[in-house]
C-alpha positions in Angstrom: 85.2 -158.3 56.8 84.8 -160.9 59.5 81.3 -160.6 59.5 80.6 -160.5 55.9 82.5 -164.3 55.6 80.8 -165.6 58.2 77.5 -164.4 56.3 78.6 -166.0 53.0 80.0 -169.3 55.1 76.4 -169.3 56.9 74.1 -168.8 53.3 76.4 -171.6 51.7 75.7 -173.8 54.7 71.8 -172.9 54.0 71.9 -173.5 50.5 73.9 -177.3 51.0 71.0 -178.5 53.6 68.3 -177.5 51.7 69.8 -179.2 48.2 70.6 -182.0 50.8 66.8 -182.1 52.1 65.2 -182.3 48.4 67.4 -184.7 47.1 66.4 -186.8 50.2 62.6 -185.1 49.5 63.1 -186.6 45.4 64.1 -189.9 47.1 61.0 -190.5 49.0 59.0 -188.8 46.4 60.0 -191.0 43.7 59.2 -194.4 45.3 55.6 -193.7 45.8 54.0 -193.1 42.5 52.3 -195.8 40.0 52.7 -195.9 36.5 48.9 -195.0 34.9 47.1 -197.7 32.9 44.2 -197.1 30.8 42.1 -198.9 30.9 42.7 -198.7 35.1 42.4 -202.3 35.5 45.4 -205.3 36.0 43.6 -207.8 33.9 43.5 -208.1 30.1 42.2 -210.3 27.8 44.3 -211.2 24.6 44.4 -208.7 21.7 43.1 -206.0 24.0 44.8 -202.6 23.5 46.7 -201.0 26.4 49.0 -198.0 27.2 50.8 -197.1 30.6 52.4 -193.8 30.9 54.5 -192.2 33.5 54.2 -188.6 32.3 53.8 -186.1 35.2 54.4 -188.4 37.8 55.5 -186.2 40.2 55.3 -183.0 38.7 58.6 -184.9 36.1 58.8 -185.9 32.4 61.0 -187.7 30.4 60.2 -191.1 32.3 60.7 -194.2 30.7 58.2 -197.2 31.1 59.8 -200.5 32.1 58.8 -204.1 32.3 60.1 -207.3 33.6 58.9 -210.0 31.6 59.6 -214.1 32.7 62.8 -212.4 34.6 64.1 -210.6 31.8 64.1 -206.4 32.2 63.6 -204.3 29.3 61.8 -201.3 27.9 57.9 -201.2 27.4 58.6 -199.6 24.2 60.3 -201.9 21.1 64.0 -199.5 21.5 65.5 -197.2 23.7 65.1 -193.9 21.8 61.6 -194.5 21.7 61.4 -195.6 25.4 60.5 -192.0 26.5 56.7 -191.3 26.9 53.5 -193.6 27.1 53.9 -197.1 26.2 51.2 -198.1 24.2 50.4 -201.7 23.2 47.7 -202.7 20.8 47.6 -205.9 21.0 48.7 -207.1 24.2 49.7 -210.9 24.4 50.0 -213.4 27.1 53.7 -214.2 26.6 54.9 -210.7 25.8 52.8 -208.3 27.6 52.2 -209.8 31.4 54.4 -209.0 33.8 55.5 -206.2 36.4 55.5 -202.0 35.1 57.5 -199.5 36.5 58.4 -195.9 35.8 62.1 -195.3 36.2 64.2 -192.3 35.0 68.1 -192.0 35.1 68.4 -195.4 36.1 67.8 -194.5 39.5 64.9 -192.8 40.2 61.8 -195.3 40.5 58.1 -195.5 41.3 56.3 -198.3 42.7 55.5 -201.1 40.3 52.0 -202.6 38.6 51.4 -206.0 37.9 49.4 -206.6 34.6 48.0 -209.8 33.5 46.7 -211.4 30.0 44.7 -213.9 29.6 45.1 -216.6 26.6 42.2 -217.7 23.9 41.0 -220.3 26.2 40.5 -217.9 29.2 37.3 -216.1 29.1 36.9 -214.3 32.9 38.8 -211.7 34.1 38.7 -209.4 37.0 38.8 -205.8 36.7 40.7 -204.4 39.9 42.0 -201.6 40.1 46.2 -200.8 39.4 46.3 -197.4 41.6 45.3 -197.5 45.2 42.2 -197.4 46.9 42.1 -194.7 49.4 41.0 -195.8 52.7 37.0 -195.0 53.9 36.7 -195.1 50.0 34.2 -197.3 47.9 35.3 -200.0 45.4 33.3 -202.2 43.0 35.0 -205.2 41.5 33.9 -206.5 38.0 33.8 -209.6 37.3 33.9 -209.9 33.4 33.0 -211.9 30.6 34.3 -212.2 27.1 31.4 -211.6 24.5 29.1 -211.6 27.0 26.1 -209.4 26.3 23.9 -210.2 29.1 24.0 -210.3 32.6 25.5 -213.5 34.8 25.9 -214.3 38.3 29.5 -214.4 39.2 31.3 -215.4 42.6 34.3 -213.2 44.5 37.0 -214.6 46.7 39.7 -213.0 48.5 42.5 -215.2 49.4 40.6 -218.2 48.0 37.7 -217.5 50.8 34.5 -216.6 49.2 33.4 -213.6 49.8 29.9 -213.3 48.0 28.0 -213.4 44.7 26.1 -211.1 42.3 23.9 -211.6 39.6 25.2 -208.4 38.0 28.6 -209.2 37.4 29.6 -207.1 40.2 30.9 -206.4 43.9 31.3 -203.6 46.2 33.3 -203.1 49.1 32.5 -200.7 50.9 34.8 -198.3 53.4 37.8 -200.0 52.4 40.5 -200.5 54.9 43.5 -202.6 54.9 42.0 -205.5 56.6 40.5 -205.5 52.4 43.7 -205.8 50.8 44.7 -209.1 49.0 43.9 -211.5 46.3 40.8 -211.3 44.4 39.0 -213.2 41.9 35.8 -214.4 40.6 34.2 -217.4 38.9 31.1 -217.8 36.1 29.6 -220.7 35.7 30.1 -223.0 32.0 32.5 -219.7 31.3 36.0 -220.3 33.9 37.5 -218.1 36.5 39.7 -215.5 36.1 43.4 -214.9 37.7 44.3 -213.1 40.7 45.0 -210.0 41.3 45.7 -207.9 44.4 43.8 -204.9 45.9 46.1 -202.6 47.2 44.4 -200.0 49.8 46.4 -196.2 50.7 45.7 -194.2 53.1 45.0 -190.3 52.1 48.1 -187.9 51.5 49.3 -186.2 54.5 52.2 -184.1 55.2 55.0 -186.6 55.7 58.0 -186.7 58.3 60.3 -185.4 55.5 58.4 -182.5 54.1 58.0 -181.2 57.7 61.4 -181.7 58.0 62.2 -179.2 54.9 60.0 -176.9 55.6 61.6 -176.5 59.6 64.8 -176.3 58.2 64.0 -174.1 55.6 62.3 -171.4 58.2 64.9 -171.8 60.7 67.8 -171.2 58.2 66.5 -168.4 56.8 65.6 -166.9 60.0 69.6 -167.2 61.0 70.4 -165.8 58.0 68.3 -162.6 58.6 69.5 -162.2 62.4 72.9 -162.8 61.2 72.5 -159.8 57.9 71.2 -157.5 61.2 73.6 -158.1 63.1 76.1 -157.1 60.3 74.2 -154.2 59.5 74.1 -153.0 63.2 78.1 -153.6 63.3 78.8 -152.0 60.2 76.7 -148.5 61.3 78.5 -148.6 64.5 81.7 -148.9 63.0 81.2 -145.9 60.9 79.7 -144.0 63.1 83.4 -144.7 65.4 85.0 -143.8 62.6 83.2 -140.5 61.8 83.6 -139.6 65.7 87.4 -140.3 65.5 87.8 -138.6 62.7 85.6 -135.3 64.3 88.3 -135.5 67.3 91.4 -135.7 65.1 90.2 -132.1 63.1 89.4 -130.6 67.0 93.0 -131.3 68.2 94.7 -130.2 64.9 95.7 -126.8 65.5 94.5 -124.4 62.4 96.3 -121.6 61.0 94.4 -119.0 62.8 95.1 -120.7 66.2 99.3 -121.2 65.3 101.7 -118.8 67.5 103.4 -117.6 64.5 100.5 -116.5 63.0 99.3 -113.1 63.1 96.6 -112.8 65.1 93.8 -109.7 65.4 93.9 -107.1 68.7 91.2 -105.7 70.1 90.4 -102.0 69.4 92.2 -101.6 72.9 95.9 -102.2 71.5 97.6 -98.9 70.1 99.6 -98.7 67.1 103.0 -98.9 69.1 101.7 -102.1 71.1 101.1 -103.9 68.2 104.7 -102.3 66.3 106.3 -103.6 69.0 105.8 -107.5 68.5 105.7 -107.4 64.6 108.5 -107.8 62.4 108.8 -105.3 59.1 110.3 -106.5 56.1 111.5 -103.7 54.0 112.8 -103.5 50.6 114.7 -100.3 49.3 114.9 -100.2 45.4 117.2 -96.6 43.8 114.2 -94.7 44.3 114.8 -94.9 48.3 116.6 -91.2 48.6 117.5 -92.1 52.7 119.4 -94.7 51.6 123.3 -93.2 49.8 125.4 -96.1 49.9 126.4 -98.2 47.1 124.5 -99.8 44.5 124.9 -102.9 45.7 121.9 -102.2 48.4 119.5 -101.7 45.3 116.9 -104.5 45.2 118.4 -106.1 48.5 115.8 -106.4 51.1 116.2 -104.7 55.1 115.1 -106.7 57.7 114.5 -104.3 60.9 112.4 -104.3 63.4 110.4 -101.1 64.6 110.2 -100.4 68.1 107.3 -97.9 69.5 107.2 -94.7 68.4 109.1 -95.2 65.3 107.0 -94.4 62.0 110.3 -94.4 59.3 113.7 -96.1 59.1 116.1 -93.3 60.6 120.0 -94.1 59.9 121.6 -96.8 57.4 121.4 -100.0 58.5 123.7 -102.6 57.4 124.1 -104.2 54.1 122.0 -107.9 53.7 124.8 -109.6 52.6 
């Protein structure tokens, strides 16, 4: 019984560290998505249409899309019951539609955040950067666009407001990105304006982080316990039936039977005579009125004798006295 408590005490145990590990597992997990915006860019111009979802980030639905907007917090979506899912916008405006995204879900649970930007009429450049990390040793091209532009243009980059080069085609690749690339980008077109800022952010590739290792070494070693500990249990149990099974075995040995009590009758060998084995046994006799030896009164009829027959006797000889 001891055993089996401990074993339910110890799985218990188990089960509270690894809820305890996931939760902290969820934590982590939670705070290092992006929401998804299509087109995958920061910069808008007005009108444009865009929609940012949060659906399977993380393997998790039912996210909701939030934006903070000149300081005030709100849903993407126009109410609450309709918050749930992507939040699509088709025609994004400058005083409505720029700010900071985020997924969030429960009020608790939130990924990393996106800035987006859109332009008024009288802006006609913007820079198309990417909203989910680069991964490091990865390629990037920056796009330098222009509204209604149909042909091509030479436009200028800067990072941090240090030029970095120009292209002829709009365009400008940075190779092998690192984080020594992350910042402030933007670019500039002659006779057309430049275009806002926006900032390059560079990941490294996924790896198997502290916490995960962390899970799955607890999760092993647990349920390793657990199994010594169910062996262990299984090995006391056996041996305790086993004890039993032997005490029981000696209990039946030392209990005398019936064929090994004194009073019993017990079988002679072929050696014993009749009058040896006479002489130890007790007769009991029982005269009804058919008994001619016996002439006394009636009173014997149906009475039973109790004698003893010593060797050599074959018949009751003689009345003997009256059973009372």
């Amino acid at each position: 019984m001891e055993v089996r408590f401990a074993t339910n005490r110890l799985l218990m145990t188990v089960l509270l560290l690894l809820v305890t590990v996931a939760e902290f597992s969820d934590s982590q997990t939670h705070n290092s998505g992006f929401p998804e915006v299509v087109p995958n860019r920061q910069q808008f111009f007005q009108s444009e249409p865009i929609m940012i979802s949060c659906e399977g980030l993380n393997g998790l639905t039912g996210w909701r899309v939030m934006k903070k907007i000149n300081g005030d917090v709100r849903t993407c979506a126009s109410t609450w019951e309709t918050s749930i899912g992507p939040c699509k916008i088709i025609n994004a405006y400058p005083s409505t539609d720029s700010g900071e995204y985020w997924c969030e879900m429960g009020g608790i649970q939130k990924s990393n955040s996106v800035n987006i930007t859109v332009t008024d009429l009288e802006s006609h450049v913007i820079l198309e950067v990417p909203v989910q990390p680069v991964m490091q040793g990865e390629n990037v091209t920056l796009h330098c666009r222009k509204k209604d532009a149909n042909s091509n243009y030479t436009a200028k980059f800067y990072k941090n407001g240090i030029s970095v080069g120009s292209s002829s085609s709009g365009n400008i690749m940075v190779p092998n990105v690192s984080k020594s690339d992350e910042g402030l980008y933007k670019c500039s077109i002659a006779d057309a304006g430049e275009s806002p800022e926006s900032w390059l952010t560079v990941g490294s590739h996924p790896t198997v982080p502290y916490f995960k290792l962390y899970l799955v070494i607890c999760t092993g070693f647990s349920v390793l316990l657990v199994v010594i500990l169910l062996i262990l249990a299984g090995l006391f149990q056996h041996h305790k039936h086993q004890q039993t099974i032997r005490n029981h075995t000696e209990d039946t040995s030392l209990t005398p039977s019936p064929q090994n009590s004194p009073a019993s009758f017990q079988p002679h060998s072929s050696a014993q005579t009749d009058d040896d084995i006479l002489s130890s046994v007790a007769i009991y006799y029982t005269l009804s009125q058919s008994e001619t030896e016996l002439k006394d009164d009636d009173m014997l009829s149906s009475r039973a004798i109790y004698t003893t027959l010593r060797p050599g006797e074959t018949k009751l000889k003689g009345r003997r006295k009256r059973a009372d």
